[in-house]
C-alpha positions as CSV (number, residue, x, y, z in Angstrom):
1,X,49.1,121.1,14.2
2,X,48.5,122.6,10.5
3,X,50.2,125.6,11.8
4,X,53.5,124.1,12.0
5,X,55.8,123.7,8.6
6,X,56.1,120.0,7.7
7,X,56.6,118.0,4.5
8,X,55.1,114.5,4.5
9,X,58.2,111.9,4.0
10,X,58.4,108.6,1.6
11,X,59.0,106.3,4.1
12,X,56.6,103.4,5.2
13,X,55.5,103.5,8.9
14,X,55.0,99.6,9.0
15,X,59.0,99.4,7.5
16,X,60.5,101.4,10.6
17,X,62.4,99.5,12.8
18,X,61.7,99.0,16.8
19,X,58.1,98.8,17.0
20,X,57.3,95.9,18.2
21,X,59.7,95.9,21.1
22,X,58.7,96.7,24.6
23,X,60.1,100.1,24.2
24,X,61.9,101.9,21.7
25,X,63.8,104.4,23.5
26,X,67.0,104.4,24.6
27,X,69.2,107.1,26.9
28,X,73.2,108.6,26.8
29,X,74.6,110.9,29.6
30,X,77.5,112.8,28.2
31,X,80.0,115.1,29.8
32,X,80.0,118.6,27.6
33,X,82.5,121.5,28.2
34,X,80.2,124.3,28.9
35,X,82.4,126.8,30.7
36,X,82.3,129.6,28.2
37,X,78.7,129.7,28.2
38,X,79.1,129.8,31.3
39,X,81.4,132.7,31.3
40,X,79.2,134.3,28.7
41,X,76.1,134.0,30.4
42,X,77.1,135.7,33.5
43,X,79.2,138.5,31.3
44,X,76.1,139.6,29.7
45,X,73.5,139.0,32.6
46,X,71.5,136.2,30.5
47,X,70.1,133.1,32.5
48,X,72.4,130.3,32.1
49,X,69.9,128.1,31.5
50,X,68.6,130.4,28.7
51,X,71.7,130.0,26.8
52,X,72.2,126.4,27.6
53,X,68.6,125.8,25.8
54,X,69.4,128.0,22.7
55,X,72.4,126.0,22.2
56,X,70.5,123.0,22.6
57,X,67.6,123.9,20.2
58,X,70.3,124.9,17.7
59,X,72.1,122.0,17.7
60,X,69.1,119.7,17.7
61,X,67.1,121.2,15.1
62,X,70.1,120.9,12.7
63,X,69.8,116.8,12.5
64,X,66.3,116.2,11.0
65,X,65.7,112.7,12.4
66,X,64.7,114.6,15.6
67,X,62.1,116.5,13.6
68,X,60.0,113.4,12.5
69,X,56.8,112.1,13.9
70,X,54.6,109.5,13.0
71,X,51.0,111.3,12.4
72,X,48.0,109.2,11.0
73,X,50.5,106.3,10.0
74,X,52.3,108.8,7.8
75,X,55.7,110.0,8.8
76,X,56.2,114.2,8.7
77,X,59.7,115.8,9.3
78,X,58.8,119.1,10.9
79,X,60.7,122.3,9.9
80,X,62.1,123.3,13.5
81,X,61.2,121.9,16.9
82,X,60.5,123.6,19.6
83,X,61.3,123.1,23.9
84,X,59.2,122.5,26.4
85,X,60.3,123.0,29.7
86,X,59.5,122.8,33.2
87,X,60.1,126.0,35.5
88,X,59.8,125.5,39.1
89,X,57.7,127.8,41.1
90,X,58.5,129.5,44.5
91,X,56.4,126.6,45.9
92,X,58.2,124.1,44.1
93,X,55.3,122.8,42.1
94,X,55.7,122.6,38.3
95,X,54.4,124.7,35.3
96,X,55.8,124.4,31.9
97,X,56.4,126.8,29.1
98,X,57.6,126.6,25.6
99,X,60.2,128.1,24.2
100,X,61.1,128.4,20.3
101,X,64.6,128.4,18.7
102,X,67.2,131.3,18.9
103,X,67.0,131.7,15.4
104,X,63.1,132.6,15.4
105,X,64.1,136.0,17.2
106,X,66.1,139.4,16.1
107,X,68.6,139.1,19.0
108,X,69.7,137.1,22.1
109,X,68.2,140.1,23.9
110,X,65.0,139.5,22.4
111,X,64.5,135.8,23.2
112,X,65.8,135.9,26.8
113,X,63.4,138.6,27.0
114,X,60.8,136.5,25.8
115,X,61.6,133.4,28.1
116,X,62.3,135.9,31.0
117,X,58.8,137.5,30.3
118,X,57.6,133.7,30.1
119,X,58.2,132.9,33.2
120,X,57.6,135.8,35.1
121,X,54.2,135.2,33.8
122,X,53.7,131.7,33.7
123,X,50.3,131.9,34.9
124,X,49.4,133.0,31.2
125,X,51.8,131.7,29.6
126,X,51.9,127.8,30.6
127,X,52.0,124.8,27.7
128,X,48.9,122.9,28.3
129,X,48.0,119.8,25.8
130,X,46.8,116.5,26.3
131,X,49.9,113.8,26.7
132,X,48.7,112.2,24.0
133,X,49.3,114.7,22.0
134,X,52.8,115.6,22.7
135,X,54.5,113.2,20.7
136,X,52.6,114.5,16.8
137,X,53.6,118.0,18.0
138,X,57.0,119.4,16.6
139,X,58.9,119.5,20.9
140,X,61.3,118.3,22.4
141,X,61.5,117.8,26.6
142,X,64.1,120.2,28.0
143,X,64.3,120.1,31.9
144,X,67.3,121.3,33.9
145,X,68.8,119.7,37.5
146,X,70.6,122.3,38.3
147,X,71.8,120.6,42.1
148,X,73.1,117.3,40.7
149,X,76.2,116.1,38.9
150,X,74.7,113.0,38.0
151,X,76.4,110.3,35.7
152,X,73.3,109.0,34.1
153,X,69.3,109.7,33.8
154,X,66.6,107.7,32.8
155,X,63.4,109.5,31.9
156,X,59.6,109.1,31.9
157,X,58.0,107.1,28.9
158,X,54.9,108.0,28.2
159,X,54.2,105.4,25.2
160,X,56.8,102.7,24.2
161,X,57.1,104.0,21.0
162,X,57.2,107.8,21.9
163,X,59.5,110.1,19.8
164,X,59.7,112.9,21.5
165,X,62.8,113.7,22.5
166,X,64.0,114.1,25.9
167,X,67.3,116.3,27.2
168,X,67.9,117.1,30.5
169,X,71.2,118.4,31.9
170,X,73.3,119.0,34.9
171,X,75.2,120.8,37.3
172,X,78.4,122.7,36.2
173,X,81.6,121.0,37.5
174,X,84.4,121.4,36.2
175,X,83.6,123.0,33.1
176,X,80.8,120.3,32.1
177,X,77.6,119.5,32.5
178,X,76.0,116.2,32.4
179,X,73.4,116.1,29.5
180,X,71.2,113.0,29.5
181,X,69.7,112.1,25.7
182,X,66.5,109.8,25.2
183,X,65.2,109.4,22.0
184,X,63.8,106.6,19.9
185,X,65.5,104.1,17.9
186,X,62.8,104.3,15.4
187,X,64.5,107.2,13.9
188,X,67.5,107.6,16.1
189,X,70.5,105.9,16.1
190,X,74.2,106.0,17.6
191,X,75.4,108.3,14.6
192,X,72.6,110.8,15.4
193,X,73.9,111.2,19.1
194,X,76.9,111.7,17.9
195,X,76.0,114.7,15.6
196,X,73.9,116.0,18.6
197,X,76.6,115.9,20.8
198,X,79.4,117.4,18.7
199,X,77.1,120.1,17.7
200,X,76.3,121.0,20.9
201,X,79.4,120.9,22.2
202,X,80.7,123.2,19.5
203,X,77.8,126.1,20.5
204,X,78.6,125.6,24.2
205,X,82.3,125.8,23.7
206,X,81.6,128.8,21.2
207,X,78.4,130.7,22.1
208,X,79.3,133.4,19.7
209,X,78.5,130.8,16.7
210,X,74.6,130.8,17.9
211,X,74.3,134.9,18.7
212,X,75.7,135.6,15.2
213,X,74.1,133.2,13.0
């Protein structure tokens, strides 16, 4: 984990709110226009999902409550976050892979390259750590239901104070797509879904703002 930029906060672990409940996360499903990524990703030939995560990571790493983690009873705020995603294989089991910010690349080209190159490799390429771990690493959850239309989602919780965040999204109707949010109210709270949401809206309605950054 030394790899990864942090800077250690000033903020007392035993102070934080939540911890003693039964669980600390909590879930939103939002509807997000999404048509002109849509449109863009099938102009250009990129993955739909591809584009859909870069606007995603952009959006999320720009509100830095989702970068903090507790790590040895200190709280870090890492620089960026990263996604770590499932990708279903031809026999539908599951491998996952990670996938870094937009912004860590040259060009769109590159980093659909990179996930496309990711995949078609998985076997080399898959995210392996211990569960425990997960949560003191600088990732969030990104998982894609591409079939469903679904108005809400619960997700998985692996510890009841986990603060890893979770997004998963759905299918395109209408223009929108369902995206489900979990994250924990130690650090999260209603404002902080609403700056994900508006800022993810605003790369999915404009996909140009995340290519030319």
């Amino acid at each position: 984990m030394d790899r990864y930029p942090k800077k250690e906060l000033d903020i007392k672990v035993d102070e934080l709110p939540f911890q003693d409940f039964l669980t600390s996360r909590y879930s939103m499903t939002v509807r997000v226009n999404a048509q002109n990524t849509y449109d863009y990703s099938k102009e250009n030939n990129i993955p739909f999902f591809n584009m859909t995560a870069a606007c995603i990571l952009t959006a999320i790493n720009e509100i830095p409550e989702f970068k903090r983690r507790i790590i040895d009873d200190k709280v870090y705020e890492y620089e960026k976050i990263n996604a770590v995603s499932p990708i279903m294989q031809d026999d539908y089991s599951i491998r996952e892979i990670e996938i870094p910010p937009l912004s860590e690349h040259e060009s769109l080209e590159e980093y659909n390259s990179y996930i496309e190159n990711k995949k078609e490799n998985i076997g080399d390429n898959q995210f392996l750590v211990e569960p425990s771990l997960r949560d003191m690493l600088p990732i969030c959850n990104l998982s894609c239901i591409p079939w469903i239309n679904f108005d809400s989602m619960t997700n998985i919780i692996a510890s009841s104070d986990q603060l890893m965040p979770v997004i998963s999204w759905g299918k395109l109707v209408d223009g929108k797509i369902p995206i489900s949010l979990t994250a924990s109210h130690v650090f999260i709270f209603g404002y902080h879904f609403k700056l994900f949401y508006e800022n993810l809206e605003k790369y999915l309605d404009n996909p140009e703002l995340i290519i030319n950054r």
